[in-house]
C-alpha positions as CSV (number, residue, x, y, z in Angstrom):
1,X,-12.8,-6.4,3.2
2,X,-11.0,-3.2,3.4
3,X,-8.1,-1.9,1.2
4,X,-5.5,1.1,2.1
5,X,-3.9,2.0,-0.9
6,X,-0.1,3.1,-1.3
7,X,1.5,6.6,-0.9
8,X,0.0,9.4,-2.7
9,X,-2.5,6.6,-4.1
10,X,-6.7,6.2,-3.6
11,X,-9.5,3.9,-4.7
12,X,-9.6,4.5,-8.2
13,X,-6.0,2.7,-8.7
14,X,-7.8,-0.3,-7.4
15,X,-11.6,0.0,-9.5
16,X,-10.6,-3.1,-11.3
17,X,-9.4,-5.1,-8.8
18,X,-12.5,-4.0,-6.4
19,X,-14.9,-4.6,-8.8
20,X,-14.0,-8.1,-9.4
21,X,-13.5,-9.2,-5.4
22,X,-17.1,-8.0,-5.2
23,X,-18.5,-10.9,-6.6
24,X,-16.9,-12.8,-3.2
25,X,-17.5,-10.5,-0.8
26,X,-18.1,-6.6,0.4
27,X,-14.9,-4.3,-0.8
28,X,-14.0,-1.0,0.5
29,X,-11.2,1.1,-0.2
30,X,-10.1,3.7,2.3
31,X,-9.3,7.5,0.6
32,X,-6.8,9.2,2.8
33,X,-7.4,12.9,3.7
34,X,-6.7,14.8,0.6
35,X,-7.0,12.0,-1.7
36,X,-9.4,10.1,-4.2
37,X,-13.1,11.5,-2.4
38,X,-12.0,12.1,1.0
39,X,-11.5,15.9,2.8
40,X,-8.2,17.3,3.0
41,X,-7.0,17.3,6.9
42,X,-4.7,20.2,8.9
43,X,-3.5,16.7,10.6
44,X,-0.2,15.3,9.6
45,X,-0.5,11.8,8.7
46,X,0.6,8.8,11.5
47,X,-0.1,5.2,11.2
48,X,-2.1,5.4,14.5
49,X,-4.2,8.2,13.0
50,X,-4.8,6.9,9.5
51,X,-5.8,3.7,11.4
52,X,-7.8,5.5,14.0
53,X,-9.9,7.6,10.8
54,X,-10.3,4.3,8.7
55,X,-12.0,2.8,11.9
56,X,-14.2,5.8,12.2
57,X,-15.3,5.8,8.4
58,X,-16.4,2.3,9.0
59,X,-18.5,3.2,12.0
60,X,-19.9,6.2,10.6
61,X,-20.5,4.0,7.7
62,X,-22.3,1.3,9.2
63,X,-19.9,-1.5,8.2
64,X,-19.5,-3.8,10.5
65,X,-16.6,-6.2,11.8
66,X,-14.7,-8.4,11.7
67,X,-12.8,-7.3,8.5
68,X,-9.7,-8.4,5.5
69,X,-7.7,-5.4,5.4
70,X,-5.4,-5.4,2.6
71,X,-2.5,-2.5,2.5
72,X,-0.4,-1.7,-0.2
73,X,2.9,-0.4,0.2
74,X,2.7,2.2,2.6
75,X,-0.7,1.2,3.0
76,X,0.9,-2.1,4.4
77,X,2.1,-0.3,7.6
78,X,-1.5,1.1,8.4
79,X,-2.9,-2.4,8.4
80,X,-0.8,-3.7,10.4
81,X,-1.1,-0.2,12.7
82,X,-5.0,-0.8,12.1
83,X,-4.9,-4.6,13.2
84,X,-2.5,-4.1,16.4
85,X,-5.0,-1.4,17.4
86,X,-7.9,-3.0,17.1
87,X,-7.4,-6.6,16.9
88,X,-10.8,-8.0,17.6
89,X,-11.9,-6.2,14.4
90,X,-9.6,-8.4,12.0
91,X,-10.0,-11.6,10.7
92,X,-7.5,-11.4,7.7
93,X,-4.4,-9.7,6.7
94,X,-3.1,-9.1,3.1
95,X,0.4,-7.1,2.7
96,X,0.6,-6.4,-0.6
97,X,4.3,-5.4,-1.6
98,X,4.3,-3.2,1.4
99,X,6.0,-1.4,3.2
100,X,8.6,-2.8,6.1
101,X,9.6,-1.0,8.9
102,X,13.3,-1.4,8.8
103,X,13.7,-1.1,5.2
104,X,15.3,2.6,5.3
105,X,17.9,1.3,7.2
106,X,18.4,-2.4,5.7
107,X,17.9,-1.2,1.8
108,X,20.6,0.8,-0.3
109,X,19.0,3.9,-1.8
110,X,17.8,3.6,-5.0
111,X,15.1,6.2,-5.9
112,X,15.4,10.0,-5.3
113,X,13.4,9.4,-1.8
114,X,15.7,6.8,-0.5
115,X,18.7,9.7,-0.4
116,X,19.0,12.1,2.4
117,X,17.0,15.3,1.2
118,X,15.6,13.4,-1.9
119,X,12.2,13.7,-0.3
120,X,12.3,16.7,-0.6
121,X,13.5,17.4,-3.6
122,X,10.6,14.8,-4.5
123,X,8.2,17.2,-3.1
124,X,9.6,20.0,-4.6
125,X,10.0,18.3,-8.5
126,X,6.5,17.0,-8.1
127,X,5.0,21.0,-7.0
128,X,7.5,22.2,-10.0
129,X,6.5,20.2,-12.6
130,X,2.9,18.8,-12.1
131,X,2.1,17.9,-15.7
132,X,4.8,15.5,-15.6
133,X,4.8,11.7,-14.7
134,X,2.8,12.1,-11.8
135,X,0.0,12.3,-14.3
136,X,0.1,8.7,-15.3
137,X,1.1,7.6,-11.8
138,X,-0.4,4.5,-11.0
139,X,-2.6,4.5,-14.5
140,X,-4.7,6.8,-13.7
141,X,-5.7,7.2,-16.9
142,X,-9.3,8.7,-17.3
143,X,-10.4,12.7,-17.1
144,X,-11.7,12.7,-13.2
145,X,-8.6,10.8,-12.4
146,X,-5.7,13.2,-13.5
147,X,-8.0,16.0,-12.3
148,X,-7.9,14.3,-8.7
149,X,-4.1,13.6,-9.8
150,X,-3.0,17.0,-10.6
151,X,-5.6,19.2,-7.7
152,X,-4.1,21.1,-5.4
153,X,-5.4,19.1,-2.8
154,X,-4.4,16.1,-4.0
155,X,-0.4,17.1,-4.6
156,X,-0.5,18.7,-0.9
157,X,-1.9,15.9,0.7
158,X,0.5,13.3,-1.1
159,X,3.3,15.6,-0.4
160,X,2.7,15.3,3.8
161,X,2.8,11.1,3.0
162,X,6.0,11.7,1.1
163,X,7.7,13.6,4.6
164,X,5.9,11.6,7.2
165,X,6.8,8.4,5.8
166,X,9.7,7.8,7.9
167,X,7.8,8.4,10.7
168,X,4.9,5.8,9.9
169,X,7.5,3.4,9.1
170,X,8.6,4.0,12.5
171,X,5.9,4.2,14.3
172,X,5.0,0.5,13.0
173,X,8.1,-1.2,13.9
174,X,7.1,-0.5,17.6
175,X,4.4,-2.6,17.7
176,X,4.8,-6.4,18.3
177,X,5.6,-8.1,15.3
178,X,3.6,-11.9,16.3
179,X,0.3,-11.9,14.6
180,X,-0.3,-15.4,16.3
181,X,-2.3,-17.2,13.6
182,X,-4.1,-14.6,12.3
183,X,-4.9,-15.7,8.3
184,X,-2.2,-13.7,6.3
185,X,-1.2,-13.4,3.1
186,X,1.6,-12.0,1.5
187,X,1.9,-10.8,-2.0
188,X,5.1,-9.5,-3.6
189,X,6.4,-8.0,-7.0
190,X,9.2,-9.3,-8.7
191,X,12.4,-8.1,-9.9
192,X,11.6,-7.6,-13.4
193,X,9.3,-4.7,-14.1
194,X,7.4,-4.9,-17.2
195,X,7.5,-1.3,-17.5
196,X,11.3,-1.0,-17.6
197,X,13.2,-2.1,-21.0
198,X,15.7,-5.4,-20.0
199,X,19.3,-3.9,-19.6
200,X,18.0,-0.4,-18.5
201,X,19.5,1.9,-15.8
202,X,15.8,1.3,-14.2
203,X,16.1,-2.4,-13.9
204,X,19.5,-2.8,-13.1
205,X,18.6,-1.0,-10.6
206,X,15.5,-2.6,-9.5
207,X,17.4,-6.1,-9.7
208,X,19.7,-3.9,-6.9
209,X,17.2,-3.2,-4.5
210,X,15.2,-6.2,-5.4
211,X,17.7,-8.7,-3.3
212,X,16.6,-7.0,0.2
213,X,13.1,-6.4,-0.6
214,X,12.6,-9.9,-1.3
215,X,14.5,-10.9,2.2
216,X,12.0,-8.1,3.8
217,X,8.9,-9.5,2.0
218,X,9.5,-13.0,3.5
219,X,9.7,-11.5,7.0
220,X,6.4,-10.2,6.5
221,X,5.1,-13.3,5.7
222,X,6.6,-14.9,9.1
223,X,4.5,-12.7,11.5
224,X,2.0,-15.5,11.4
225,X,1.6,-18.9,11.6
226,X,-1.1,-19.3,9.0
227,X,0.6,-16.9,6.1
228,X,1.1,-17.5,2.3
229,X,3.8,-15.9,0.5
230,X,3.2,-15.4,-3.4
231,X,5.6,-13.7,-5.8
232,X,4.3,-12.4,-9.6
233,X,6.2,-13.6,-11.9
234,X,6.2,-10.5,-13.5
235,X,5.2,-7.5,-11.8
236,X,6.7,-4.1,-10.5
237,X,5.4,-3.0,-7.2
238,X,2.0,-1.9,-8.6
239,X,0.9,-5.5,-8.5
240,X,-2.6,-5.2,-8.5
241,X,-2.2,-2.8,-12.1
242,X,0.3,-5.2,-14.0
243,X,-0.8,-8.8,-12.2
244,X,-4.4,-8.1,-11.2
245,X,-5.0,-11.7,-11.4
246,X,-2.8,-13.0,-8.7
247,X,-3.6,-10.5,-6.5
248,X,-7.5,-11.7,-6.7
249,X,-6.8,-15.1,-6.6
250,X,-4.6,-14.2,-3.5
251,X,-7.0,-12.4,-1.7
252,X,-10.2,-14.3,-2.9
253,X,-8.1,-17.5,-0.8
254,X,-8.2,-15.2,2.3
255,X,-11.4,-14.9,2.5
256,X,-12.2,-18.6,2.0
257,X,-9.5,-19.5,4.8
258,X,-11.4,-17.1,6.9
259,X,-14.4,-18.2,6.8
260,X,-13.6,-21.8,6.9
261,X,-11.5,-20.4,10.5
């Protein structure tokens, strides 16, 4: 199986998770241009073209269809990009808390990036201050992973997913939305973050958001006949980091289901 990380994001947010689907079957996860291992790219990032460079790391790779591709957040989007494209390559589709491609226009803003300019701004705070949170963003919490974190490289290459989000998002709600009965599972965090104290400004405003996410999520999980929909029972959208546990168990039933299709 393959994984595609969120924005900004690469492999080693997913090590633990990775290690322990191993013992099931083959896990890759895919390192954008810029990020984790992987060269930095003049290209700006597109769904079509971060599916067309996964496919071409596999080839060059020698791993062979059919795959499980599992994306994460914005990572969600490519998957789906990655299976529309080449549909005879996928056996299995996990979404987890990703990405949907209306939600710009169906969610109230909540985080700087949601407002008009605030990605931006994001880009600009991150470049300003890059000893800040972005540091422990996503746990990364070992020496070669705030050195990937805080390299040049790194912040430029999450800074061109930060401004073309918008345009993956759009570029995914194009494509048909019927996945037939293609094995899919859905995996989504729930309104209380661990992470934010009960009562604070964070989770109220979470618990805001957190009404059409959930709406959005369960669309997802209609775009095929043979889907499964799990929530964490407590879990921000990080779920592989605070619920790492459901989201094997989740994906370790996909690949049973596909194998037994």
């Amino acid at each position: 199986m393959v994984i595609i990380p969120a924005l900004g994001a690469y492999s080693a947010a997913w090590l633990n998770v990775q290690d322990r689907l191993a013992a099931d079957t083959a896990v890759c996860v895919y390192d954008r241009p810029g990020l984790g291992w992987s060269d930095a790219s003049a290209a700006w990032p597109s769904a079509a073209g971060m599916a067309r460079d996964l496919r071409t790391l596999l080839e060059a790779a020698g791993i062979r269809p059919p795959f499980i591709i599992a994306g994460h957040s914005i990572g969600g989007p490519v998957a789906r990009m990655f299976t529309h494209m080449y549909p005879d390559d996928v056996a299995g589709l996990a979404l987890v808390d990703s990405s949907h491609p209306e939600q710009n226009r169906r969610l109230a803003p909540n985080w700087l990036m949601d407002y008009p300019g605030g990605k931006l701004a994001a880009v600009a705070r991150d470049f300003a201050n890059p000893l800040g949170l972005r540091r422990l963003h996503q746990g990364r919490t070992d020496d070669a992973q705030a050195a990937f974190a805080l390299s040049s490289r790194a912040r430029r290459a999450d800074a061109k997913e930060v401004l073309t989000i918008n345009a993956v998002l759009r570029q995914t709600g194009r494509i048909p939305g019927d996945l037939g009965s293609l094995p899919l599972a859905v995996i989504s965090s729930s309104e209380r973050d661990p992470r934010d104290p009960e009562g604070s400004r964070a989770q109220r405003g979470r618990s805001r958001f957190y009404r059409g996410w959930i709406q959005l999520q369960g669309e997802l999980a209609e775009l095929s006949t043979d889907s499964t929909h799990v929530v964490a029972a407590a879990s921000g959208h990080h779920v592989h980091r605070d619920d790492p546990d459901l989201v094997i168990s989740t994906i370790t039933d996909l690949v049973r289901r596909v194998r037994q299709s």
